[in-house]
Structure formats: structure tokens, C-alpha cells
N, C-alpha and C positions, 0 to 999 in steps of 0.2 A: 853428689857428695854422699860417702856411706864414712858415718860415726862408727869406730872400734874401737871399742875398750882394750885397754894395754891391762886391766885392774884381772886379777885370777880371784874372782870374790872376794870383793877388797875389804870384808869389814874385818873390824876391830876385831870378834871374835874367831875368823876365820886363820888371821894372819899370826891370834897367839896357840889356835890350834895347831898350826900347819910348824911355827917354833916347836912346838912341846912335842908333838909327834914326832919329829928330824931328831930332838934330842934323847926323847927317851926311848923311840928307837936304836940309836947311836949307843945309846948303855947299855941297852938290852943288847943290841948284837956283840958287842964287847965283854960280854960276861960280866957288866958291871952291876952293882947293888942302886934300881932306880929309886928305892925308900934313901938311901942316905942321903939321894938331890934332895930330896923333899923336905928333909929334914933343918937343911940349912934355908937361912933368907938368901933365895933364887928367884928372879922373875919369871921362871914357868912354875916353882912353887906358889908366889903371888895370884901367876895365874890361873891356876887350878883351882886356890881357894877364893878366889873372885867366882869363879862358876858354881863350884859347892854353895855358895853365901845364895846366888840367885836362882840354884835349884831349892836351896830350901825353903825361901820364898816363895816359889813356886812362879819363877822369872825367866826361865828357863827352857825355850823352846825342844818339843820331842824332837826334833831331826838334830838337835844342839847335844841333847840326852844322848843321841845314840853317835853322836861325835866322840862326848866325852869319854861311852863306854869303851870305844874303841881302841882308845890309851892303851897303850901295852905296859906292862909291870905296874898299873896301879889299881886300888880301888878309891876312885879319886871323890865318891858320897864318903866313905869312911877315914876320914884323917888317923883316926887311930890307928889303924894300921899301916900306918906310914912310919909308925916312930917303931 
């Protein structure tokens, strides 16, 4: 018997990476403005500031850090500049 995971790095964090990356890719290649997501109550807005809250905590794993950086069109430590 050989066990295979169906799971593509099933966690919690991975699965709202892998959303927010497909979406704000998708804006970004559409020439759209990804600060006005951000702006509104969005669950990859939710999600991002769920990560900010635990990197400044300091909860926040480095390989999670350079997840986060990788975000296209945000700078997702600084919320101000989202608005």
C-alpha cells in the first residue's frame, strides 16, 4: 500500500495564498487598480491583514514572509498604502 496525498500543501495559509495570488494576479494582468480590492471588506483583504497582524507579532514564519512578499501590486506590511 503507498499513501498519496491528493492535499497541494493543504494549510490554511497556503490555500489563502494561492486565492490572493490567482486574484491579484488577475487584476494585475487586467490593468486593474489592486489597492481598490484592498480597500473594500474582501476575504483576500481579510486575508492579508490576518498575515500583517501575525507578522507583527512576530508569528510569521520567513518562508511565509517571502510568500507574502511576493504578492504582486501590494505592499501588504504597509496598509497605508493601500488606501
Amino acid at each position: 500500500f503507498e499513501w498519496v496525498s491528493t492535499r497541494k500543501c493543504g494549510s490554511s495559509f497556503m490555500k489563502g495564498y494561492r486565492d490572493a495570488l490567482a486574484y491579484l494576479s488577475k487584476v494585475a494582468e487586467q490593468g486593474g487598480e489592486v489597492r481598490e480590492l484592498l480597500r473594500e471588506e474582501h476575504d483576500i483583504k481579510k486575508w492579508v491583514d490576518a498575515q500583517r497582524l501575525a507578522w507583527e507579532k512576530g508569528n510569521l514564519s520567513e518562508s511565509r514572509i517571502q510568500y507574502m512578499d511576493d504578492l504582486p501590486g501590494i505592499d501588504w506590511r504597509n496598509p497605508m498604502n493601500w488606501a
